[in-house]
C-alpha positions as CSV (number, residue, x, y, z in Angstrom):
1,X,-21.0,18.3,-3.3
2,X,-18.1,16.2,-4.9
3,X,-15.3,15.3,-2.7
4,X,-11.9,14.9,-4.2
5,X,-10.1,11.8,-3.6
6,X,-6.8,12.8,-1.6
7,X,-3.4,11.0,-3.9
8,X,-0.2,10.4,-3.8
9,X,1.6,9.7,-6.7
10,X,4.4,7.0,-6.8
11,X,6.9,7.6,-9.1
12,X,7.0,10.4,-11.9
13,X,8.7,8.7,-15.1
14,X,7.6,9.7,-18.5
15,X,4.6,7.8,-18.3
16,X,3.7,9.0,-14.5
17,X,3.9,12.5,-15.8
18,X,1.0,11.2,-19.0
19,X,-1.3,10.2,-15.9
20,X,-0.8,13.6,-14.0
21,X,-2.0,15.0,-16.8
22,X,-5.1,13.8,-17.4
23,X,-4.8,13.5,-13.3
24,X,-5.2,17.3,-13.6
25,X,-8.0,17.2,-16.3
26,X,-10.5,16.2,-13.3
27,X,-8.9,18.8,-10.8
28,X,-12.9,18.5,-9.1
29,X,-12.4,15.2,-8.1
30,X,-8.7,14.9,-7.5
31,X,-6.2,16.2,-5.3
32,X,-2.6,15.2,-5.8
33,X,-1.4,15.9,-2.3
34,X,2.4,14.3,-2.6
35,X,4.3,12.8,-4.7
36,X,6.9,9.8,-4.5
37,X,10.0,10.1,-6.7
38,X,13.7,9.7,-6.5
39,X,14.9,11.5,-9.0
40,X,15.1,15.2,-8.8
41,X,15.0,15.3,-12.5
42,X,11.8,13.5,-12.8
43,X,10.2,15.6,-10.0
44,X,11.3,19.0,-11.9
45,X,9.9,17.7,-14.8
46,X,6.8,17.0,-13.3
47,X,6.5,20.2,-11.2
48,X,6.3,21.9,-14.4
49,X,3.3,20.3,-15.2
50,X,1.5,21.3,-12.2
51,X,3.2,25.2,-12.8
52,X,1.5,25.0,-16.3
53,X,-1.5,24.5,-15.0
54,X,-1.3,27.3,-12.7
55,X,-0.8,24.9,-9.5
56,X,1.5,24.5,-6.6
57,X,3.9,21.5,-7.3
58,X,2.9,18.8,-4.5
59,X,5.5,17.9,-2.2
60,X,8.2,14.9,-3.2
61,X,8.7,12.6,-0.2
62,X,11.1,10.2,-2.4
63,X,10.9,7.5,1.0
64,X,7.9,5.3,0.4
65,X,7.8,4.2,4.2
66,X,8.1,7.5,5.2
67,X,5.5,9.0,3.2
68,X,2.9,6.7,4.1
69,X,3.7,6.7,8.0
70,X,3.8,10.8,7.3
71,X,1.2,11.8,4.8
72,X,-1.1,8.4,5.0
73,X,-4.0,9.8,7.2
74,X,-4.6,12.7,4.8
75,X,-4.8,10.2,1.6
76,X,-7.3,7.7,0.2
77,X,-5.4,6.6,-3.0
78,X,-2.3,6.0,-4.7
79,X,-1.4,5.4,-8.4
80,X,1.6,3.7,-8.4
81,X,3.8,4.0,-12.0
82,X,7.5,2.4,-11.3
83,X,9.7,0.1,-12.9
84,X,7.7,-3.5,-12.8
85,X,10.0,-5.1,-10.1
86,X,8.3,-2.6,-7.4
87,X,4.8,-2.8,-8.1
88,X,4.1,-5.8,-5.8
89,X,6.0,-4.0,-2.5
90,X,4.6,-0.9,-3.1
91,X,1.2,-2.1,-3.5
92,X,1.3,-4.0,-0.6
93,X,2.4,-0.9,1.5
94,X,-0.3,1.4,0.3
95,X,-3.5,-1.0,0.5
96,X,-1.6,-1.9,4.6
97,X,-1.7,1.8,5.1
98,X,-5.2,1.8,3.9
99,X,-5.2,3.2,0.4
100,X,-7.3,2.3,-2.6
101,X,-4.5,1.4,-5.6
102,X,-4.2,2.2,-8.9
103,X,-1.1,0.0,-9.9
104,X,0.4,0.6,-13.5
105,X,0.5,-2.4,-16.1
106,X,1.9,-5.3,-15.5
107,X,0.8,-6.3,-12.5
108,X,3.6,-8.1,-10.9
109,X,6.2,-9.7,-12.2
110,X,5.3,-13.5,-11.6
111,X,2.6,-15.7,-9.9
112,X,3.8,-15.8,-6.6
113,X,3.2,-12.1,-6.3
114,X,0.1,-12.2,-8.2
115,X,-1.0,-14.1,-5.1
116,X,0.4,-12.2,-2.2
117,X,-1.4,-9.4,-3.7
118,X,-4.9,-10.8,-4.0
119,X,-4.3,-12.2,-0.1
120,X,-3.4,-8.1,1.0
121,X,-6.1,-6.7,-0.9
122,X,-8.3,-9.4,0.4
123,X,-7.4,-8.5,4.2
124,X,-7.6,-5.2,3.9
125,X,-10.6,-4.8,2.2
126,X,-9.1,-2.0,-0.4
127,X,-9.0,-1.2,-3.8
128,X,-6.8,-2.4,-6.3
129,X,-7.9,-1.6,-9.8
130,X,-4.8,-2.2,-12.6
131,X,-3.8,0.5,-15.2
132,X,-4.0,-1.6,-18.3
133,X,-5.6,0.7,-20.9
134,X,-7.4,-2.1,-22.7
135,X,-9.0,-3.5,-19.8
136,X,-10.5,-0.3,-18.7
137,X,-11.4,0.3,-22.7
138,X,-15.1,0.3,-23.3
139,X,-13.7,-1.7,-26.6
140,X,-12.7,-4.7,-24.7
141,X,-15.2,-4.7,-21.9
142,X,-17.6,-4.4,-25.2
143,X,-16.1,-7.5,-26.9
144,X,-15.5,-9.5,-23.3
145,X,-19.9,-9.1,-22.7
146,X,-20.2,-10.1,-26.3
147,X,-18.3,-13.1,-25.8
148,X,-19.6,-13.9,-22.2
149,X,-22.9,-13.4,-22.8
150,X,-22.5,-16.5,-25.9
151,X,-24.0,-13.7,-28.4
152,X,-21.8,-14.4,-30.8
153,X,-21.4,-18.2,-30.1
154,X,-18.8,-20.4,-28.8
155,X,-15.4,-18.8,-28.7
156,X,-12.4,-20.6,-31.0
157,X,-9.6,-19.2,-31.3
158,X,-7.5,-15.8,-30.4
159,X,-4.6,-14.4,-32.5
160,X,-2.4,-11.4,-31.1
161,X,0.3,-9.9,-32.5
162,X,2.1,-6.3,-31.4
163,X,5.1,-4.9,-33.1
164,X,7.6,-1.7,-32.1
165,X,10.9,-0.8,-32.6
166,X,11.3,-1.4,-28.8
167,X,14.6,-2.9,-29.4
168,X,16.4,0.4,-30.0
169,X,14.4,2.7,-28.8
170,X,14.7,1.2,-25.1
171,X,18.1,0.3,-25.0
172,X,20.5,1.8,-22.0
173,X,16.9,2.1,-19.8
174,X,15.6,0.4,-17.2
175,X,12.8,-1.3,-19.9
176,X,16.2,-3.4,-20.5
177,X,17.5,-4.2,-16.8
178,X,15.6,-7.8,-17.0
179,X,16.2,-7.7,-12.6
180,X,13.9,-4.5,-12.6
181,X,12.0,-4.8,-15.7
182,X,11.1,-8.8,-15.2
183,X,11.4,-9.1,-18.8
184,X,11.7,-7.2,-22.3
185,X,9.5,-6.3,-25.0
186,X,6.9,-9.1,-24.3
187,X,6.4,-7.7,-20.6
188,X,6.8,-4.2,-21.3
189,X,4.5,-3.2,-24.5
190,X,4.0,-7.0,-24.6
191,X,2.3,-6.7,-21.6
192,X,-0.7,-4.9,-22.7
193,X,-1.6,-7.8,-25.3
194,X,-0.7,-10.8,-22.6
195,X,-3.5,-8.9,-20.6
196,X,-5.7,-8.0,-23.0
197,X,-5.6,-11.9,-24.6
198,X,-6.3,-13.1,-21.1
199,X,-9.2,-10.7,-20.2
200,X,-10.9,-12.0,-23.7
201,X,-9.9,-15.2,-23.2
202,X,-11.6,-15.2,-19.8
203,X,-10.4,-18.6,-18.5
204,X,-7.0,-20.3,-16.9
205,X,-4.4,-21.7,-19.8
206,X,-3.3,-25.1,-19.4
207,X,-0.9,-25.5,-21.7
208,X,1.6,-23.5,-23.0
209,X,4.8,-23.5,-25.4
210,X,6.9,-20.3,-26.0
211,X,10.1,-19.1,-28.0
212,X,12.4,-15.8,-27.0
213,X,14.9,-14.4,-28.4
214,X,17.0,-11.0,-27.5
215,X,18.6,-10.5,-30.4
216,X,21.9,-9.9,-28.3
217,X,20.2,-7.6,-26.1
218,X,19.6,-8.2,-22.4
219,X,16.2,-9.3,-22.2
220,X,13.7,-10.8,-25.0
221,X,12.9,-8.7,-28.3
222,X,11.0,-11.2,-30.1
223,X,8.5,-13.9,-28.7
224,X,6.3,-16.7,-30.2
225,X,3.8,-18.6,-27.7
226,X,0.8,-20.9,-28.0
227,X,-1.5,-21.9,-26.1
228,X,-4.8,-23.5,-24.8
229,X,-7.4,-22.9,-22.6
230,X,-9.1,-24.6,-20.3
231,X,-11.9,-25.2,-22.8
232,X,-9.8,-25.7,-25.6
233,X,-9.5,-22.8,-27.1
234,X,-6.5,-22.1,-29.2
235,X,-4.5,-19.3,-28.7
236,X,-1.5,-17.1,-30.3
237,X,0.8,-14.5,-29.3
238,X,3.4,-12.8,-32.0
239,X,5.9,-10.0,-30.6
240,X,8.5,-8.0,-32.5
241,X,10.2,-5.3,-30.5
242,X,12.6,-4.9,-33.5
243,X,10.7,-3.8,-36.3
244,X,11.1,-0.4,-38.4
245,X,9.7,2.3,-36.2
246,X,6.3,1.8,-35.2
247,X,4.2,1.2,-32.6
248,X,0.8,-1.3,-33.3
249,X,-0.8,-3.9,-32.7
250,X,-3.8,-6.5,-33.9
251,X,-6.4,-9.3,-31.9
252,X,-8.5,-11.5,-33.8
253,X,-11.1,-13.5,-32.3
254,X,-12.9,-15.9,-33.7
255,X,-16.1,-17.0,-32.8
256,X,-18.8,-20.1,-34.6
257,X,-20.6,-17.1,-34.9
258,X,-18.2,-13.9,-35.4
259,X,-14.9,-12.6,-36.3
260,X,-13.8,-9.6,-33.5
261,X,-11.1,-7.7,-34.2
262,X,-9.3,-5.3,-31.7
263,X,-6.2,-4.2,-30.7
264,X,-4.0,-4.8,-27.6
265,X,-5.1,-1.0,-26.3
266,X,-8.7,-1.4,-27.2
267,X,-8.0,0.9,-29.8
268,X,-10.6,-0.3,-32.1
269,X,-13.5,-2.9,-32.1
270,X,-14.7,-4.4,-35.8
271,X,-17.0,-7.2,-36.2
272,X,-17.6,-9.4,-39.4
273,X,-20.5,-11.6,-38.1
274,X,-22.2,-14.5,-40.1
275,X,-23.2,-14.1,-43.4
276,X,-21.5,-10.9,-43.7
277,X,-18.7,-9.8,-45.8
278,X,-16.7,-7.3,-44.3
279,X,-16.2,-6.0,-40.9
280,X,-18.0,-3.6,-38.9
281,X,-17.5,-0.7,-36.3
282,X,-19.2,-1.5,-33.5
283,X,-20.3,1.5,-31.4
284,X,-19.1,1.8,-28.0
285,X,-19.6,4.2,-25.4
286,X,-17.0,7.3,-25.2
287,X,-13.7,6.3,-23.9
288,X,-11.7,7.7,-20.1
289,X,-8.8,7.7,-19.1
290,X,-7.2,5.1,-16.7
291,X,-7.6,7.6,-13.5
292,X,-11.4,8.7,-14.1
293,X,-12.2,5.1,-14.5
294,X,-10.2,4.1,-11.4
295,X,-12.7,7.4,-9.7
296,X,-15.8,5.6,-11.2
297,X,-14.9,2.4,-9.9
298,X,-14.1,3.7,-6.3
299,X,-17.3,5.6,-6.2
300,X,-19.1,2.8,-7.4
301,X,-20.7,3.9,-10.8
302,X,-19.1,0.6,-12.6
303,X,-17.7,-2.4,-11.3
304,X,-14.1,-3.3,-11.6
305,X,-12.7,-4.0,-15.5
306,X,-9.3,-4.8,-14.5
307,X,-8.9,-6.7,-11.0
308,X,-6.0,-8.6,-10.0
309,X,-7.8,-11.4,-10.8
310,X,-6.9,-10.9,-14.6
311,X,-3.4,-9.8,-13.1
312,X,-3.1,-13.2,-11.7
313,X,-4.5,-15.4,-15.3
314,X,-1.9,-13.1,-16.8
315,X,0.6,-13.7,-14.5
316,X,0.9,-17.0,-14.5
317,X,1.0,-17.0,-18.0
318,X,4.0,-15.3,-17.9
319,X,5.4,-17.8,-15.9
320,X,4.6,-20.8,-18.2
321,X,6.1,-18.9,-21.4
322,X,9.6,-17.7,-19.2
323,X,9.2,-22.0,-18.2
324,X,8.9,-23.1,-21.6
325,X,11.6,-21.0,-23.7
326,X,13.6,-22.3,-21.1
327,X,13.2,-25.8,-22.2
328,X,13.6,-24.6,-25.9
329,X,9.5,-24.1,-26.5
330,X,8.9,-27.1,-24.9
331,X,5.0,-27.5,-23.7
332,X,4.7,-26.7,-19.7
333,X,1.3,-26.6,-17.8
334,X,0.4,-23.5,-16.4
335,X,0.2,-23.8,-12.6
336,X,-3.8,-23.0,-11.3
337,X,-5.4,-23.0,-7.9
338,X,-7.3,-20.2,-6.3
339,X,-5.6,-17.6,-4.5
């Protein structure tokens, strides 16, 4: 007999209210037994999802403390989707009050946090699996055992580029309140390829030189960074949050014995190897959502394909590019140690 893992929900934006309803896809293996949101807005919004499906809205407790001192012995996970600034203090909270975490993309907002969090989930012994799509894609974990396993040869170079009318179509949110967001379009949407580069990648950086620009809004729009790996590989990063309207994205990796190419979401994985001419679909098992994976990895059916580990590679990342478009693109070293 299946036993549903007891949530709580923190935080029921636009996206939060995407992952409650694939949340209520898998109704056999999940109970949502509170909710954590501020807004009364967001929480009507979101009761009508549960009302659509013929189900009882869960109860909002919009104090984090209070919920977890309150409803914390009836609940063995959280998925946490707020504004990036919060991630790292609300994590912390649910894995000390003994919850396995599901923790919305990006992880935190800088190194320092990326840290703390490792230590908590460390000392608690919980559960902390991140909500990047492209991590938990069976796309990139396809392409990250290619390249581990040296099938396709010696990895090279990685090109990434993602492009969005972010710009515009953000502005007046919180996406562009740099204190809450921790940055703009490279952090928000940007995000997903910064993690998705790093998981392939699957090494420190070293060295790093970036350009930002915002275009006269508050936070960056536009980004240019290169960098290299530990090993030497050679690595790009393009970002336009102020294109026409669109939303995409491309990775190329290139291999002595392949070209890969994805996309920041795992949306798609193509090969061209050796002596070949063209590129190639390679099959992949079927594709889950973010909250049936974060189920498999709990149960332990599959290991974890997004740890904080990759949060913290990623994170301090982030902190050599905000370092080095500080100094006008000038090269910084990315700061490394264990956690």
């Amino acid at each position: 007999m299946t036993t549903s893992v007891r949530a709580a929900v923190i935080g029921l934006g636009g996206m939060a209210r995407h992952h409650v309803r694939q949340m209520l896809q898998q109704r056999d293996t999940t109970d949502i037994r509170v909710v954590c949101e501020p807004s009364p807005q967001n929480y009507a919004a979101a009761a009508e999802i549960f009302e659509a499906a013929a189900l009882r809205p869960p109860p909002n407790e919009p104090d984090l403390d209070r919920l977890l001192r309150t409803w914390g012995p009836e609940l063995d996970a959280a998925f946490i989707v707020t504004p990036h600034a919060y991630h790292h203090d609300q994590a912390v909270a649910c894995l000390e009050a003994g919850l396995d975490v599901l923790l919305e993309k990006p992880m935190v907002v800088n190194a320092q946090e990326a840290l703390s969090l490792i230590r908590t989930r460390d000392r608690t012994g919980r559960l902390l699996v991140v909500a990047f799509p492209g991590s938990l894609s069976p796309q990139i974990r396809t392409a990250v055992a290619m390249l581990r396993s040296g099938e396709i040869g010696r990895l090279l170079n990685i090109s990434g580029t993602v492009w969005q009318n972010w710009g515009s179509s953000s502005a007046g949110t919180w996406r562009q309140q740099p204190e809450i967001a921790g940055g703009g379009f490279l952090f928000d949407t940007g995000a997903h390829m910064l993690n998705t580069v790093t998981d392939l990648a699957g090494e420190d950086f070293v060295e790093v030189a970036a350009w930002l620009d915002n275009d006269g809004r508050p936070v960056e729009t536009r980004a240019a960074v290169m960098a290299r790996l530990a090993s030497g590989v050679l690595v790009t990063i393009n970002a336009c949050g102020e294109a026409i309207p669109s939303c995409d994205s491309e990775i190329w990796v290139f291999t002595t014995e392949a070209i890969l190419r994805t996309g920041i979401w795992g949306e798609r994985l193509q090969i061209r190897r050796a002596g070949r001419h063209r590129l190639r679909r390679v099959p992949v098992p079927p594709s889950h959502g973010v909250w049936a994976q974060f189920l498999d990895v709990r149960s332990g059916r599959m290991p974890n394909p997004s740890p904080p580990e990759v949060g913290l590679r990623m994170a301090r990342l982030w902190d050599a590019i905000r370092a080095s478009a500080a100094q006008g693109g000038a090269v910084v070293q990315v700061q490394r140690g264990d956690p």
